[in-house]
C-alpha positions as CSV (number, residue, x, y, z in Angstrom):
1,X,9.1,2.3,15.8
2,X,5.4,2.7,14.9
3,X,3.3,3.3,17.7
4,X,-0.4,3.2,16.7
5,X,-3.2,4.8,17.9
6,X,-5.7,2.9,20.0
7,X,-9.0,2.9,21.5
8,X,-9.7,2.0,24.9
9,X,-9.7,-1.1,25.4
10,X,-8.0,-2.8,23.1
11,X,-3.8,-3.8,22.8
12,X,-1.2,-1.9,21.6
13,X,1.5,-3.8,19.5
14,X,4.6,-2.6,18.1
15,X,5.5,-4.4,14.7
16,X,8.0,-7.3,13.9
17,X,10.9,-6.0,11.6
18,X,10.3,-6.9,8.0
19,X,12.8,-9.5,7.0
20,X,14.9,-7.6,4.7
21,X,16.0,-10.4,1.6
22,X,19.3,-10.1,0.0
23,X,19.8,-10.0,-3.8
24,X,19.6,-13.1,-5.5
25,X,20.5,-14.0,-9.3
26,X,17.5,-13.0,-11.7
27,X,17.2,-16.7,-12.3
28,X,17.1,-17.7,-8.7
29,X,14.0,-16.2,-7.8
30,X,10.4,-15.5,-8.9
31,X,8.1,-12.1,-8.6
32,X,4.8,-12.9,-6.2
33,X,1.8,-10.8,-6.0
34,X,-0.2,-10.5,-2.9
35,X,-3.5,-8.7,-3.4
36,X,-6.2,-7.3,-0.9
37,X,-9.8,-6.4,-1.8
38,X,-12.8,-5.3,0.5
39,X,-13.1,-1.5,1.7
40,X,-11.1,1.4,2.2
41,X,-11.0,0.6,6.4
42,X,-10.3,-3.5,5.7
43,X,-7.9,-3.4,3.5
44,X,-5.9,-0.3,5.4
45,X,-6.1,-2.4,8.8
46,X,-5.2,-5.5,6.5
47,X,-2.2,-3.6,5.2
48,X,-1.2,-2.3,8.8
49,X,-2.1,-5.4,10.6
50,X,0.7,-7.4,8.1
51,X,3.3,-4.6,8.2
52,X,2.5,-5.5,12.4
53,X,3.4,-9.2,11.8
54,X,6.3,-8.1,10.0
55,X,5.0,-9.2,6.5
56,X,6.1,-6.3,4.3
57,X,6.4,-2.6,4.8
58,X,3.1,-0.2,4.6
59,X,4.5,1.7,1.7
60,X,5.5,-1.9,-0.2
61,X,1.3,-1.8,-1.5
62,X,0.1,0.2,-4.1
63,X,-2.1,3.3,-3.3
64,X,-6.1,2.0,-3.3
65,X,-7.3,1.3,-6.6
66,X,-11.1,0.7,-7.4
67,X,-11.6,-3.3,-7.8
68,X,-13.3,-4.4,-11.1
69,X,-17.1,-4.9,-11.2
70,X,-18.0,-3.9,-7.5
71,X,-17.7,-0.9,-5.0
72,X,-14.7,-2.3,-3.1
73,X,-11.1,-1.3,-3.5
74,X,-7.7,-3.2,-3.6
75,X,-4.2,-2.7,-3.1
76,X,-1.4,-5.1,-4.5
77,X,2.1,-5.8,-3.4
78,X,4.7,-7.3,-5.7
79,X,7.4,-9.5,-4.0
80,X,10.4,-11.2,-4.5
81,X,11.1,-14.9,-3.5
82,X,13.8,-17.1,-4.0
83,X,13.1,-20.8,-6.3
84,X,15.7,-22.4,-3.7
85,X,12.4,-22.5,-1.2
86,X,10.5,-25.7,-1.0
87,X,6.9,-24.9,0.6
């Protein structure tokens, strides 16, 4: 279990397991891309607060990648979803 550090003050949280989604048929599902912008300290405690909610695993994003035409960064994850769904 992650415990993270914390200031004074504040609450500490463990996180929600990530819901693990079994294999479906190639045609049965659809990739997603989920992608964060902002700086280095946002999108890290973006990143980290979701893996605390249970969203997806810290190591599921890519490493920080300069965003286009500015000084921020980004990181993407790439997810699988089933079709079957109806949002």
């Amino acid at each position: 279990m992650l415990k993270a550090e914390v200031e004074p003050g504040t609450v500490e949280c463990s996180p929600l397991p990530v819901t693990e989604r079994p294999f479906l048929e190639p045609e049965r599902q659809e990739i997603v891309r989920v992608l964060v912008m902002g700086s280095p300290w946002g999108v890290n405690s973006t990143i980290r607060t979701l893996y605390l909610l249970g969203f997806a695993h810290i190591n599921d994003w890519s490493p920080l990648l300069p965003a286009p035409n500015s000084g921020d960064v980004m990181s993407i994850l790439k997810r699988r979803i089933g079709r079957e769904r109806r949002v």
